[in-house]
Steps between C-alpha positions, in 0.01 A plus 500: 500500500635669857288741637695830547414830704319755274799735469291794321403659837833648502492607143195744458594863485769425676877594494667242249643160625871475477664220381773324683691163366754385774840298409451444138866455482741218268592310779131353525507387129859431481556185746718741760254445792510202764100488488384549156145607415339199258181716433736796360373525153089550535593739775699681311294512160247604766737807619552580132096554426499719841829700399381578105129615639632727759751674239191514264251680765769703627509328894820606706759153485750386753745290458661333832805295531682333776858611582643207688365195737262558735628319837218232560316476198575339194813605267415766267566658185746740387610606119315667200164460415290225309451585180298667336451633880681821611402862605445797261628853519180581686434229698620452847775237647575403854741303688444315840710276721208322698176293352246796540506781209393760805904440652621725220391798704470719191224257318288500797496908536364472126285226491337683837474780316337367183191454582382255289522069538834302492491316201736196618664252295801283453748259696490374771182483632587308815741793595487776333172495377322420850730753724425776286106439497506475833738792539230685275172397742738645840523836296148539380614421082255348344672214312349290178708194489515300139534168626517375160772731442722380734683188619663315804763274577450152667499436866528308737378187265250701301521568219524849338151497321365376864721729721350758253118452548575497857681800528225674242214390797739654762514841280149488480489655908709793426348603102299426234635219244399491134637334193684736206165505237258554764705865589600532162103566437442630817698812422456504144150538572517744790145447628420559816329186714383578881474137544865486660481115612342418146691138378592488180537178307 
């Protein structure tokens, strides 16, 4: 199994984690975009196990969506959610019109303000995945990434699942990485562990 960063140094006593899927939106399911995600599916069941325990403990969710093509990157998304995907009444939604979450100006004032870890999941994590973790390390956020959680598209004659365990590696310098179970226990449990570089398997 890969070795992940011991995420429950930033659970503790702690202010709560907050959930954030990015760009779980039709058009990645529906055949609309010009570089499709083959991974999709055990990414999303993945986001599905993070969204239900976060509702069930109570942890602040965000949901973030693209608005319209970011110039230089790859095409992205735009349209209604994936089912069964989709904000509540008390759960937040932002918008943004560049590959980090942090250029919608009002998600950065509260995710600086929160307190807690980034909890970051979703497509793409080439783009919008990667900007916003290392948007996160430039403004002190601590950021958990679920790799496993999370997919990217092909490039450049890799292929997505490759591009994808590259780009997790490249994440790796800016936060921690873990897989969905391992933080679904993690803060289930909410025990405290001093050993912050601890691996767990």
């Amino acid at each position: 199994m890969t070795s992940v960063v011991d995420i429950r140094a930033y659970l503790a006593s702690g202010p709560e984690p907050t959930l954030v899927l990015l760009d779980l939106q039709q058009d990645y399911v529906n055949g609309r975009l010009i570089l499709p995600i083959a991974e999709r599916e055990s990414a999303l069941g993945n986001c599905r196990v993070a969204l239900a325990h976060a509702r069930r403990t109570g942890f602040p969710v965000a949901f973030v969506r693209s608005v319209r093509r970011a110039a230089g990157f790859a095409e992205q998304p735009t349209g209604r959610w994936i089912e069964p995907f989709g904000p509540r009444g008390s759960e937040m939604v932002f918008e943004r019109d560049k590959p980090s979450c942090f250029s919608n100006a009002l998600f950065a004032e509260v995710m600086e303000n929160c307190g807690g870890p980034i909890v970051l999941a979703g497509f793409a994590g080439a783009t919008g995945c990667l900007a916003t973790a290392v948007d996160a390390h430039h403004r002190g956020c601590d950021l958990i990434y679920l790799a496993d959680a999370s997919a990217s598209h092909a490039v450049n004659g890799a292929s997505g699942g490759e591009t994808h365990a590259m780009l997790t590696q490249v994440i790796r310098l800016y936060a921690a990485v873990a897989n969905t179970q391992g933080w679904v226990r993690s803060t289930s449990a909410r025990q405290h562990s001093p050993a912050r570089n601890r691996v767990l398997e």
